[in-house]
C-alpha positions in Angstrom: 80.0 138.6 114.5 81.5 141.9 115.2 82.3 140.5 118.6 84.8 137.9 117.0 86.5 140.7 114.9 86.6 142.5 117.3 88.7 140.2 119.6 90.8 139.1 116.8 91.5 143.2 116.0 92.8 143.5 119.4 94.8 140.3 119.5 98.5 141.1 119.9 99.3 137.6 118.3 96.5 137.6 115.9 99.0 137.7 113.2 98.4 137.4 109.6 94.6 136.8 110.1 94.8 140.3 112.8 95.9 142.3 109.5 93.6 141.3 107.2 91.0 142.2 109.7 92.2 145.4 110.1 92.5 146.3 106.7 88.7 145.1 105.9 87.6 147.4 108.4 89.9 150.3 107.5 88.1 149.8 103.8 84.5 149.1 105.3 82.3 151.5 102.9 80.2 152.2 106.2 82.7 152.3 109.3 86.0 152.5 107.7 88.5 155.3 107.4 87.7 157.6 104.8 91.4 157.9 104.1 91.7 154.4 103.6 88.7 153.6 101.7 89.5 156.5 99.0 92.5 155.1 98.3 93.3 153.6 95.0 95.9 151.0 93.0 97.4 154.1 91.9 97.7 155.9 95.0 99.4 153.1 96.9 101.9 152.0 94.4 104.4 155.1 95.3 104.1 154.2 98.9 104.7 150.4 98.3 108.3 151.9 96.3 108.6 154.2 98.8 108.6 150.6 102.1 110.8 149.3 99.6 113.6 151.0 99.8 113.0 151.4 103.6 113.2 148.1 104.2 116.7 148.5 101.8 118.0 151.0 104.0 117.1 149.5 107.0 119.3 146.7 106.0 122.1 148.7 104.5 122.4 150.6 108.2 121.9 147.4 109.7 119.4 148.9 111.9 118.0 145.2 112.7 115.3 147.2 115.3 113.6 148.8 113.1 113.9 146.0 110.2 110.7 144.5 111.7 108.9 148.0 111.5 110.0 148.3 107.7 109.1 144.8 106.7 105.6 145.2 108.5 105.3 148.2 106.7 106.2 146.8 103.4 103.9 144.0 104.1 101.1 146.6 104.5 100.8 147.1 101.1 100.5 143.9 100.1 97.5 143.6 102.1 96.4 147.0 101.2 96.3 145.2 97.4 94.8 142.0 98.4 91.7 143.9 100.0 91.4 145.9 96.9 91.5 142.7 94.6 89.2 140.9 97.0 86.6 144.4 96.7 86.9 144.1 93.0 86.6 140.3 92.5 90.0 140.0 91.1 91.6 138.4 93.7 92.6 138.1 97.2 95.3 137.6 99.8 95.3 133.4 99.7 95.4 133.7 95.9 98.3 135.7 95.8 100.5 133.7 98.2 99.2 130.8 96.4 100.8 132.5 93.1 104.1 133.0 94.5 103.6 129.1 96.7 103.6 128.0 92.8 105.7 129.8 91.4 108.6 128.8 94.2 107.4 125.6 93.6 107.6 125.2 89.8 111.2 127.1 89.9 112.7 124.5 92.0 112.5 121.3 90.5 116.2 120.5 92.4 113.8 120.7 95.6 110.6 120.3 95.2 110.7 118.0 92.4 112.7 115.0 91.1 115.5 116.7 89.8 118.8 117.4 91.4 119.7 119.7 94.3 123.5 119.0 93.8 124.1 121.9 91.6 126.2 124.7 91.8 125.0 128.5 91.9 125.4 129.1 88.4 123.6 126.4 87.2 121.0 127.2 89.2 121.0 130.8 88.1 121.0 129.3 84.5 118.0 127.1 85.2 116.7 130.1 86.6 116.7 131.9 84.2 115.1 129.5 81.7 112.1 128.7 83.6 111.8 132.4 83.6 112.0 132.3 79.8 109.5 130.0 79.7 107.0 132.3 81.8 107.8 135.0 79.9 106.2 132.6 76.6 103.2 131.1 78.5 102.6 135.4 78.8 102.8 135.8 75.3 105.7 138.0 76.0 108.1 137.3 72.8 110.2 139.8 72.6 113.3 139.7 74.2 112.8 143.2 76.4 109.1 142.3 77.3 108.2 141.9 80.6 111.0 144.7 81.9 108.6 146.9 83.8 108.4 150.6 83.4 107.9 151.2 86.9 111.1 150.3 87.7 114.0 152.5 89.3 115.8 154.3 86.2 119.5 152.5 86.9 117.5 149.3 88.0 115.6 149.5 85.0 118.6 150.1 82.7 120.3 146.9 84.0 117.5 144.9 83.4 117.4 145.5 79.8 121.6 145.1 79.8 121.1 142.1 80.9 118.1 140.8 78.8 119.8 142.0 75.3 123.5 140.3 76.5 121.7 137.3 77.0 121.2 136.9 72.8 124.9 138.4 72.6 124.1 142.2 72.1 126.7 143.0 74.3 130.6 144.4 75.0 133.2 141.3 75.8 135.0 143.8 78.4 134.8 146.0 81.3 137.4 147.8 79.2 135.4 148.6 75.4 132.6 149.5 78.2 135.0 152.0 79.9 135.9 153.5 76.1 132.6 154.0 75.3 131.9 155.7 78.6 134.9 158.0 77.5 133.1 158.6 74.2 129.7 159.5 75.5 131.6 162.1 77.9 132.8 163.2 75.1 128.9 163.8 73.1 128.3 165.1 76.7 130.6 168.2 76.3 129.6 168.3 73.0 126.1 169.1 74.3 126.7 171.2 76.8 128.5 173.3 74.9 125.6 173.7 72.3 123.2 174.4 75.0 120.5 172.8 73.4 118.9 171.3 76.4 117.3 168.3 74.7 120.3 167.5 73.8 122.1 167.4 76.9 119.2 165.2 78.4 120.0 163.0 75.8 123.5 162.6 76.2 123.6 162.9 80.0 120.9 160.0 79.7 123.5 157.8 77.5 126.1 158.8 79.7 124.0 157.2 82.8 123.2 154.1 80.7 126.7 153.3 80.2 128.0 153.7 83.6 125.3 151.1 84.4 126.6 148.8 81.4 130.3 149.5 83.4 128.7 148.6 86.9 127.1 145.2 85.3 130.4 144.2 83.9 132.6 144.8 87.2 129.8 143.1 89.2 129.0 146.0 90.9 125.3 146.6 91.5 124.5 150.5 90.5 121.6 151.6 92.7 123.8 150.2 96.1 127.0 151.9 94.2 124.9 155.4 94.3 123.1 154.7 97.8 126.2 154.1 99.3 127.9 157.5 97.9 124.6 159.5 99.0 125.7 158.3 102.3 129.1 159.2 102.2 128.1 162.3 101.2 125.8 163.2 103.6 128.2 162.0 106.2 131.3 164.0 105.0 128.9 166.9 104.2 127.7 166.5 107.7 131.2 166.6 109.6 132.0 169.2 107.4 129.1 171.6 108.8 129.5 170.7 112.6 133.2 171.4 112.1 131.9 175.2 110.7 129.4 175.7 113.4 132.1 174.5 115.9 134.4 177.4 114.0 131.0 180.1 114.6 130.8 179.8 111.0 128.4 177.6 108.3 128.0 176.6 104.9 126.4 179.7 103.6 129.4 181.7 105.3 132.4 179.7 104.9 134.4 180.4 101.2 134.1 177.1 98.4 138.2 177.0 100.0 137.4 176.7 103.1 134.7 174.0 102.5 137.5 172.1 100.1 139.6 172.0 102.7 137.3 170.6 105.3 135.8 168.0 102.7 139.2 166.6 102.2 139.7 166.8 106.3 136.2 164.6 106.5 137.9 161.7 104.4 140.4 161.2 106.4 138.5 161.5 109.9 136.1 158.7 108.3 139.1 156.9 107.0 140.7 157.2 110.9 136.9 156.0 111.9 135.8 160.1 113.3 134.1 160.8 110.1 
């Protein structure tokens, strides 16, 4: 039998079967890697965040030759689960793409079913949304926060629950009574800071963060891209601005705050004039 698995290991187009192969021998209690078989549900969450947002990245520098690498990577943990599940008794790979086969299903009555496919995004969003509703009861999740997981990314995380309380109409009307409040919790904020009473300053700093999330939800603007996307800018700007010091026989450590001011502002507008 080992013969057979051991032909389908070394099959370059064994595919999905090829992976689940490899990961039952990785985990083998006798032959496996010890690596692999000590690790646990809770060790391998962090990495499965952590292909996540490599995968996100990936697609955000639109770095389409190493996409594949990310998504196999991603797709890794999955498996990794599934073997654990399968080890345990709890489940296994076929059962959960099953799941998610009948959960597509179920969500798509315009498609799958007799209903309609001639409807417009937002309808669809609604429906959506209701059938997740629904889900959320057959759980035995009443609440209206239930269900948002504590896993999640902080800004994802605080979006979620924006979104779950506007939907029974605990929420602003504007972009605008969002941007006042934001103007108030600055306020608290200096308030804080100025007490030195570091709980308090998490606190506030904290509110502070959860409102410029309420702000990002109402101008449609999604926070944790809104924050990548000014990581990178920084590390671009900050970037030119070091080459630019070593190219001067200087660097960050020597240069003055001035000097590094002025070459900050001179990184804009090379990125602006596409040098940057």
């Amino acid at each position: 039998m080992k013969d057979a698995s051991d032909a389908l290991v070394h099959n370059p187009k064994g595919g999905m079967p090829r992976l689940l192969e490899i990961m039952a021998r990785l985990r083998d209690p006798v032959t496996g890697c010890p690596w692999d078989m000590e690790q646990t549900w809770e060790t391998i969450a962090p990495y499965t965040i952590e292909e996540a947002y490599e995968v996100a990245d990936a697609i955000e520098r639109q770095a389409w030759g190493e996409l594949k690498g990310e998504l196999g990577d991603l797709l890794l943990q999955v498996v990794y689960f599934a073997r654990m599940g399968a080890e345990q008794g709890r489940f296994d790979f076929d059962e959960i793409a099953d799941t998610v086969s009948d959960k597509m299903i179920a969500r798509h009555p315009h498609v799958f079913g007799d209903e309609s496919n001639r409807k417009s995004a937002d309808q669809q969003t609604r429906d959506w949304e209701v059938q997740k509703a629904a889900e959320r009861d057959a759980r035995g999740e009443q609440r209206v926060l239930d269900g948002v997981a504590l896993g999640l990314p902080a800004l994802m995380r605080a979006q979620k629950l924006q979104k779950r309380a506007a939907r029974v109409g605990f929420d602003w009307e504007t972009g605008t009574q969002v941007a006042g409040k934001i103007s108030e919790e600055a306020a608290e904020l200096a308030e804080a800071a100025a007490s030195r009473d570091p709980g308090a300053i998490e606190a506030e700093m904290g509110d502070m963060f959860f409102s410029l999330v309420n702000l990002s939800r109402h101008l449609g603007v999604d926070p944790e891209r809104a924050l990548r996307r000014a990581n990178n800018r920084f590390s671009r700007r900050f970037n030119w601005l070091e080459s630019e010091l070593l190219r001067q026989g200087s660097s960050p450590a020597q240069a003055t705050l001035e000097q590094m001011d002025a070459l900050w502002e001179a990184a804009k507008v090379a990125e602006q004039h596409g040098g940057g």
